[in-house]
Structures are given as C-alpha cells and as structure tokens.
N, C-alpha and C positions, 0 to 999 in steps of 0.2 A: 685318363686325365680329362678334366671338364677343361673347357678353353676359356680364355680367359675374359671373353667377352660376354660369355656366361656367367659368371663369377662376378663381375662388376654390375651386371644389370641384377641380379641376384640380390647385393650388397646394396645397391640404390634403390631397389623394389620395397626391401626388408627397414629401412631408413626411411621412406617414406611413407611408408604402412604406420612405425613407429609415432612419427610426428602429427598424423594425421589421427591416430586412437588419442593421444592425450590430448589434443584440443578438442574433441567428442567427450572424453572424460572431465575436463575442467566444466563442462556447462553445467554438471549437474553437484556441485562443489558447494552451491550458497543452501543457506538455511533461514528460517524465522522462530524465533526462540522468545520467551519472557514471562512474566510472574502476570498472576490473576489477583486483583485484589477487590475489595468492596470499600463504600466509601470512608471508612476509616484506617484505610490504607494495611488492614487486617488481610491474609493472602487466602486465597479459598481453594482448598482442598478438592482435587475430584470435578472438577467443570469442566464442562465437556468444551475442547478448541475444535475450531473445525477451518482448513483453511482452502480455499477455492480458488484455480488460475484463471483468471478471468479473462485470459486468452483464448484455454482449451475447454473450459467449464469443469477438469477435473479437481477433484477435493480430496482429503484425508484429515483423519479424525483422532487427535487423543486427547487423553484425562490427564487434570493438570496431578501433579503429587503432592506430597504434603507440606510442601515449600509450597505452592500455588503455581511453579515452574513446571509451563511445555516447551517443546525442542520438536521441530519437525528440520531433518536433513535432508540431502541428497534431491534437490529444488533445481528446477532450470532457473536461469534469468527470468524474467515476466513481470507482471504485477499480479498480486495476490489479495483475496478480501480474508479477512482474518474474523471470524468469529465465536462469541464465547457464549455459553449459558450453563444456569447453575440452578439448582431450585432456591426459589426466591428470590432471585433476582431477570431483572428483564434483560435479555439477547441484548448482548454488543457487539456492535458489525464495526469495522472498522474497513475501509474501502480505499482501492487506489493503492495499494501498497508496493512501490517498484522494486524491484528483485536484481540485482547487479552478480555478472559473474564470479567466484567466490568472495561472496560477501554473508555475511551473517546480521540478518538484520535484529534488533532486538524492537518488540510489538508490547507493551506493557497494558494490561486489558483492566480497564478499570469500571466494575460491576455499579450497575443502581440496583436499588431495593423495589422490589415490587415483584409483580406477576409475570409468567412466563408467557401471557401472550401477547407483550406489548415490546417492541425493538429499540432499539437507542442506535443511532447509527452516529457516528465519528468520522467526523473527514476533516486533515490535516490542507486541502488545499489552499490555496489563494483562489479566488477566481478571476479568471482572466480578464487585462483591462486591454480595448483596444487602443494598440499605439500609432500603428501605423501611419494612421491621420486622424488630422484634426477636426475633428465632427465632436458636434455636438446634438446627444439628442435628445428631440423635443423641441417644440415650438414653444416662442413669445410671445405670445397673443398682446394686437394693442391698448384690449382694453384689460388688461392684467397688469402691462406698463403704464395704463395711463394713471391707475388705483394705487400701483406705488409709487408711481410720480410726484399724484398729490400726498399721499401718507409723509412722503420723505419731506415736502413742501412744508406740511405740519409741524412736522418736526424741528425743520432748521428756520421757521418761524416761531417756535415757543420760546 
C-alpha cells in the first residue's frame, strides 16, 4: 500500500505540474495574419512576409498566397516588425508591432510601386508629448518680441 501522504503530495505535485504547463503553453497562442495588396487595393500573390521580434531579433518568413493572405502562429507576446517585398514594388516595414497574449493581430501590408531597393517604412505611433510639466521649449528673444510687438502695433493701427 502507498501511504497516504504520498498519494496526496503525488496528487498536488501532478496538479500543479498541470497548471504551470498551460500558462507556458498559452504564451505562444497569438499570431499576426493579413492580406498584401498594391496601391489599387489589388492583393499580390507570392510576397515574401518576413516577421522579426524585436525583443529577441529572431524572424520567420513566408509567401503570401494567392488571396495576398500570410498567417504566421504560434508567437510569444512581444512586439514585432512586420515586413513585406515583392518584385516591383519597394519593402514595406511596418515597426512597433505589440503582440498580446492570445491575440491574433491582423497587419494589412500595403505595397508602393517602384524598385526593390528603396524601403517605405510605416509607423502607427503617436509620438510622445511631454506632460508631466509645464515647460516650454525654446526661448523668446526680446528682440523677436519687440518685432512683433511693433508688427501687431501696425496692424491694430490700420
């Protein structure tokens, strides 16, 4: 007979082995997916995706199909730069891409016309405004104030 205090750390060992494998397995759950098109919104066949974690620097590569539709799965969380090329049209980089636990994000890649060794790079951010505080920056020089001083004088004199 096994004793029972065996049996119960057995049972809690085996339960928490379990719990711990699927939050390991859920990181690698999201994907980046979407259609290649040029600028008449026509989907292009065969473009080579290429997507890079710009955490770890690794990448992977495929050909869109003949929808213009890639699908890359099985993604950590991260952020990802997403790009595309095709002959005849210039590289489109698409950068900053954030990657959420099972999430599927869709990246829609949309081609310029021209030569392949010129880049088009795409960034969705804002850039950052300082809130913090109240500064302003730059100086008022007085004689920049004095010149629209008088300009304004001019003015609410005519």
């Amino acid at each position: 007979m096994i004793p029972r205090r065996v049996m119960l750390f057995s049972c809690v060992l085996l339960v928490l082995i379990v719990l711990n494998s699927s939050t390991a397995w859920a990181q690698f759950t999201s994907g980046i997916e979407g259609t290649v098109t040029d600028p008449t919104g026509a989907v292009v066949p065969g473009a080579t995706v290429t997507i890079k974690n710009e955490e770890t620097g690794t990448s992977q590569t495929a050909q869109t199909a003949d929808s213009g539709f890639f699908r890359f799965t099985t993604l950590p969380s991260s952020t990802f730069t997403v790009s595309a090329a095709a002959q005849g049209f210039k590289v489109t980089v698409q950068e900053h891409i954030q990657l959420q636990v099972a999430e599927t994000k869709t990246v829609n890649v949309h081609m310029v016309v021209g030569g392949t060794d010129s880049t088009v790079t795409v960034t969705e951010e804002v850039p950052q405004v300082e809130t913090s505080e109240a500064r302003v920056s730059g100086q008022v020089s007085e004689k920049k104030f004095t010149t629209f001083h008088s300009q304004a004088e001019i003015f609410t004199l005519s």
